[in-house]
Structures are given as C-alpha cells and as structure tokens.
C-alpha positions as a Markdown table, in Angstrom:
| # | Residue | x | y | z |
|---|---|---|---|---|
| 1 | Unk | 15.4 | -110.9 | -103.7 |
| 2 | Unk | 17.7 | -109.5 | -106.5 |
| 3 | Unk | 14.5 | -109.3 | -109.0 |
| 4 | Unk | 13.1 | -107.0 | -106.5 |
| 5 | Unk | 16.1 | -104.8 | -106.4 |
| 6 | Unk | 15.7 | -104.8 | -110.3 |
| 7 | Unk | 12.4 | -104.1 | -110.6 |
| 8 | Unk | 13.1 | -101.1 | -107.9 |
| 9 | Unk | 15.5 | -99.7 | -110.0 |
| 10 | Unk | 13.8 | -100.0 | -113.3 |
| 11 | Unk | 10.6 | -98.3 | -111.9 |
| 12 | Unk | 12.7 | -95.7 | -110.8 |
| 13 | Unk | 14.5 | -94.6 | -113.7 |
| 14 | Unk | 11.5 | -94.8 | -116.0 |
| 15 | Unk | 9.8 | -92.8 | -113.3 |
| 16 | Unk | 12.5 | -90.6 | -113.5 |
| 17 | Unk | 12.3 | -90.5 | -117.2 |
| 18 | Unk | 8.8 | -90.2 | -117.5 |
| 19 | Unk | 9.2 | -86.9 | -115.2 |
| 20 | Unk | 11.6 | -85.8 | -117.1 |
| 21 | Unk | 9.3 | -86.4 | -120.2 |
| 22 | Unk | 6.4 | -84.4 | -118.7 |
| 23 | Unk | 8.2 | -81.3 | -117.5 |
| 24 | Unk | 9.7 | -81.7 | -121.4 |
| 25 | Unk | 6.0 | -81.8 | -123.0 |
| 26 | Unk | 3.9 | -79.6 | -120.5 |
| 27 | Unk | 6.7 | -76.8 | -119.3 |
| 28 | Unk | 8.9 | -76.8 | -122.2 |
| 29 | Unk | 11.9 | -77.4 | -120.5 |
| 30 | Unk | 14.7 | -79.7 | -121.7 |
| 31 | Unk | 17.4 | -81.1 | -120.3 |
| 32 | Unk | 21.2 | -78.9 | -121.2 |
| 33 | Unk | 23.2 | -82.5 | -121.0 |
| 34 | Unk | 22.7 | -86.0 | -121.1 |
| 35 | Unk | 24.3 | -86.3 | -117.8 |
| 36 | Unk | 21.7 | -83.8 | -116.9 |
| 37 | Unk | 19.2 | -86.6 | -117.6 |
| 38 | Unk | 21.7 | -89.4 | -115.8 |
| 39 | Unk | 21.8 | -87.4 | -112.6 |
| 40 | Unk | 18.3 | -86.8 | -112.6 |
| 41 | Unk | 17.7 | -91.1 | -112.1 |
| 42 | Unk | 20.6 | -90.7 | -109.5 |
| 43 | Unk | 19.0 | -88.5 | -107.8 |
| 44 | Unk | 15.6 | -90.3 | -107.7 |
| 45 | Unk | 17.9 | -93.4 | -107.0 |
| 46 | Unk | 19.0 | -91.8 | -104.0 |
| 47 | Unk | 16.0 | -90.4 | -102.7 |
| 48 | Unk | 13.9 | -93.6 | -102.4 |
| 49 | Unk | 16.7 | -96.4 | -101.4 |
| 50 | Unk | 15.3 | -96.2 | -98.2 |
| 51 | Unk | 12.1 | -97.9 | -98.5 |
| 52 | Unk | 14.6 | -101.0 | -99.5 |
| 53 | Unk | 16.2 | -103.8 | -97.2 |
| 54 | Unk | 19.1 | -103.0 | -96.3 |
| 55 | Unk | 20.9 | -106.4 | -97.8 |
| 56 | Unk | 19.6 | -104.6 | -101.5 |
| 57 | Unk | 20.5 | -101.0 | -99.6 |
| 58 | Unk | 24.1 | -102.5 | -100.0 |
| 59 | Unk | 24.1 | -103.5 | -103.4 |
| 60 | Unk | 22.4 | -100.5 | -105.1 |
| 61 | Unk | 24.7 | -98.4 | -102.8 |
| 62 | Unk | 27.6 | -100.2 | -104.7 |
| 63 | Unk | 25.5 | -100.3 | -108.1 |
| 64 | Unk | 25.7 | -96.5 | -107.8 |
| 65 | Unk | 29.1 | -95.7 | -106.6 |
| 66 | Unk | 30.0 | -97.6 | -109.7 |
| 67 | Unk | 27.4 | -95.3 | -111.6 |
| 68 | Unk | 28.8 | -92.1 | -110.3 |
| 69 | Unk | 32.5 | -93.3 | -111.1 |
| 70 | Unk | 30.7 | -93.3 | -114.8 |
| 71 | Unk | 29.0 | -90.4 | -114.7 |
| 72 | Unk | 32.4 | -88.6 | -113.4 |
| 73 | Unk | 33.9 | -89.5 | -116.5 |
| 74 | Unk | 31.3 | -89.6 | -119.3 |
| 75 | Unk | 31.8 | -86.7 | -122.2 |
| 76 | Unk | 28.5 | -86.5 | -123.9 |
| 77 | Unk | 29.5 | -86.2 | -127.9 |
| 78 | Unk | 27.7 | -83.1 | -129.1 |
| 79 | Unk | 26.4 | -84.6 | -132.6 |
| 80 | Unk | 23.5 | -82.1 | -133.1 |
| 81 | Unk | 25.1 | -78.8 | -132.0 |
C-alpha cells in the first residue's frame, strides 16, 4: 500500500518536473524561484490526490501539510545572481 503511495508521488513530481522542463526548452520560460518549482509539484500533488484511497489520501494530506510548513519557511540562497 505505502509503495503505491510512493510511486504516486514520485510520478508526480517528475511529471511535474518534466513539465516544467518542456515549457523551459520549447517556450523559453523559466521558473523566477526555486519555490516557484516546489509549488509547481504541490500543485500537481494537489490536483491528482483524488484518484488515491483515501487511507494514502490521509497520509499525503499530512506528507504535504508538512511540505507546505517547509516551503513557508524555505529562503532560496541566491548563488548565481
């Protein structure tokens, strides 16, 4: 049961990634932040939970809360500025 959840959540953050990857190559647009990039998986995250059970509903709805108390307080270092 939890592998599933896993492999749910790793699909959707590569998918996420590999969208964000696409509209990078083909549009030329890039992301402003990292958390830019972050919220972009929560987002996805959020969109599809519903085609889960709702026993692994309950644990990536506490897998993000925990997520979005991170995201709240991550500061991106700006090495390349």
């Amino acid at each position: 049961m939890l592998s599933s959840l896993k492999l749910f959540m790793f699909s959707i953050v590569f998918w996420g990634l590999w969208n964000l990857r696409n509209k990078m190559r083909i549009e030329g647009v890039f992301p402003r932040s990292a958390n830019a990039v972050l919220y972009k998986c929560f987002y996805h995250l959020q969109t599809w939970r519903i085609l889960l059970k709702p026993a692994d509903q309950a644990i990536l709805d506490d897998q993000m809360s925990k997520l979005k108390t991170w995201m709240e307080d991550f500061t991106p270092l700006d090495y390349f500025i």
